[in-house]
C-alpha positions as CSV (number, residue, x, y, z in Angstrom):
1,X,-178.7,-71.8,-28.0
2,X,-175.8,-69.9,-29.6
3,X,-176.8,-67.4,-31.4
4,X,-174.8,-65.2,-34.6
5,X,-175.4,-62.0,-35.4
6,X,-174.3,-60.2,-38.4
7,X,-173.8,-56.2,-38.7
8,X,-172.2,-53.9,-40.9
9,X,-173.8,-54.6,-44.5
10,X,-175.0,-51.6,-46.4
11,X,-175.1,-50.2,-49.9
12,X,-171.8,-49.2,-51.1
13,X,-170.3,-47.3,-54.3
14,X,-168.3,-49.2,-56.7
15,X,-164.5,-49.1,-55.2
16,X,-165.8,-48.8,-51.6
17,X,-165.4,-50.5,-48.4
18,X,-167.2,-52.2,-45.7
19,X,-166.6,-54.1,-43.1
20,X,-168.6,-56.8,-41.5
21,X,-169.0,-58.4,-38.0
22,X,-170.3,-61.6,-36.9
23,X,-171.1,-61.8,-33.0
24,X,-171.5,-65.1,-31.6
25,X,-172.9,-65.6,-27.9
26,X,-170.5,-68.4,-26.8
27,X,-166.3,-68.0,-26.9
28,X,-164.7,-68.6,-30.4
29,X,-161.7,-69.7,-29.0
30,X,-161.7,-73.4,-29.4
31,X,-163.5,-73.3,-32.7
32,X,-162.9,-75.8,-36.1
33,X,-163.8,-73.3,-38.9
34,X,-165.5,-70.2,-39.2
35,X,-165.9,-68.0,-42.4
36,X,-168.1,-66.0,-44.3
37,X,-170.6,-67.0,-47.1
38,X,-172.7,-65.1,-49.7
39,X,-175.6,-65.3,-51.8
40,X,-176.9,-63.8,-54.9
41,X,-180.4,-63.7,-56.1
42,X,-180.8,-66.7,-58.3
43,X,-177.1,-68.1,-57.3
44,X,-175.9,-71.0,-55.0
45,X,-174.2,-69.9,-51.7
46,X,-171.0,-69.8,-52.0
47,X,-167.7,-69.8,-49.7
48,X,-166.4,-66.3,-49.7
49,X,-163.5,-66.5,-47.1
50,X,-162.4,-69.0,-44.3
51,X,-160.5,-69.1,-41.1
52,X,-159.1,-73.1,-40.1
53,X,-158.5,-74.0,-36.7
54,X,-156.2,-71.0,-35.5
55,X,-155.1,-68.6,-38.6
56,X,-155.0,-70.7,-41.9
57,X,-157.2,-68.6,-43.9
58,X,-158.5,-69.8,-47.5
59,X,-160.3,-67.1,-50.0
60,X,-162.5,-67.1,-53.2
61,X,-160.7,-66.2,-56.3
62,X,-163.1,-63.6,-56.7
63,X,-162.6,-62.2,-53.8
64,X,-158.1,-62.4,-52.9
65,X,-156.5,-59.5,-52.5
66,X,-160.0,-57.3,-51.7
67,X,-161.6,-59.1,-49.0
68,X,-159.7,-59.8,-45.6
69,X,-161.0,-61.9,-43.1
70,X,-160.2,-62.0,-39.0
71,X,-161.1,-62.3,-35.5
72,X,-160.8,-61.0,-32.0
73,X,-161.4,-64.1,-29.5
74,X,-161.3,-60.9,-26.3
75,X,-165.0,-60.2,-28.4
76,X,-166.1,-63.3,-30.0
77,X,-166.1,-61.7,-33.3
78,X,-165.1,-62.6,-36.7
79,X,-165.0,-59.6,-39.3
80,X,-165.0,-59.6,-43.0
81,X,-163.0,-56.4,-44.6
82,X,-164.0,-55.8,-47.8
83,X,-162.4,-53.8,-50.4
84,X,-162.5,-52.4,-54.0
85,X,-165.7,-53.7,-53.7
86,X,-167.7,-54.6,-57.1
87,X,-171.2,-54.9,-58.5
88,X,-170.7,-58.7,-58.8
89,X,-170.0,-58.6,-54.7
90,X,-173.5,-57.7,-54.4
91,X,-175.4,-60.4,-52.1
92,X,-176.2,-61.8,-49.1
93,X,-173.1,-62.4,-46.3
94,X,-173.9,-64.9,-44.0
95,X,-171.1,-66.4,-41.7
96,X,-170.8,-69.7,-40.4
97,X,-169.2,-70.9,-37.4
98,X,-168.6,-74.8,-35.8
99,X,-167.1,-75.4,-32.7
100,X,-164.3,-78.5,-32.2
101,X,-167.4,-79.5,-29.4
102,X,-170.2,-79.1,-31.4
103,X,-172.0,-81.4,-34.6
104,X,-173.0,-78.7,-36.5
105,X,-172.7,-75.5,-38.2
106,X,-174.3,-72.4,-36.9
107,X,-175.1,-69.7,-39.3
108,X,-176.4,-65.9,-38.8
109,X,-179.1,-64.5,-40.3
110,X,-177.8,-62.8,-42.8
111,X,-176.8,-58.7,-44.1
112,X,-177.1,-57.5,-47.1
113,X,-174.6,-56.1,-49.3
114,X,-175.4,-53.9,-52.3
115,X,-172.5,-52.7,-54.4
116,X,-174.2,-49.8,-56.5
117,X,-173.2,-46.5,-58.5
């Protein structure tokens, strides 16, 4: 069963940074997408920043220019730098990976980021 799991979230000033890491248990080598998702309270999820195939990489609006998103097959880790970060950044982060072998997406459980004076 391959498994994801999320670190780094935390509560942050306005204008800070964090970065988070998504582990996964099985090689993210030969893998079709993988990105990072958030969600508010009361909000749909929403796509937050994506890596295609080997290094096209798409972002949110909200998020271009702040938020930086990469991987390091040696680890089997995709990160999610985030900076200048904003009350309106508060959420949920999940990230999402599907391999070019599998059917389906496989999502972590979830950190929480609260962006707070």
């Amino acid at each position: 069963q391959v498994q994801l799991v999320e670190s780094g979230g935390g509560l942050v000033q306005p204008g800070g940074s964090l970065r988070l890491s998504c582990a996964a248990s099985e090689s993210i080598f030969s893998i079709y997408y993988m990105g990072w998702y958030r969600q508010a309270p009361g909000k749909q999820r929403e796509l937050v920043a994506l890596i295609i195939s080997a290094s096209t990489t798409n972002y949110a609006d909200s998020v271009k220019g702040r938020f930086t998103i990469s991987r390091d097959n040696a680890k089997n880790t995709l990160y999610l730098q985030m900076n200048s970060l904003k009350p309106e950044d508060t959420a949920v982060y999940y990230c999402a990976i599907k391999w070019v072998a599998s059917a389906r997406t496989y999502w972590g459980q979830g950190t929480q980021v609260t962006v707070s004076s």
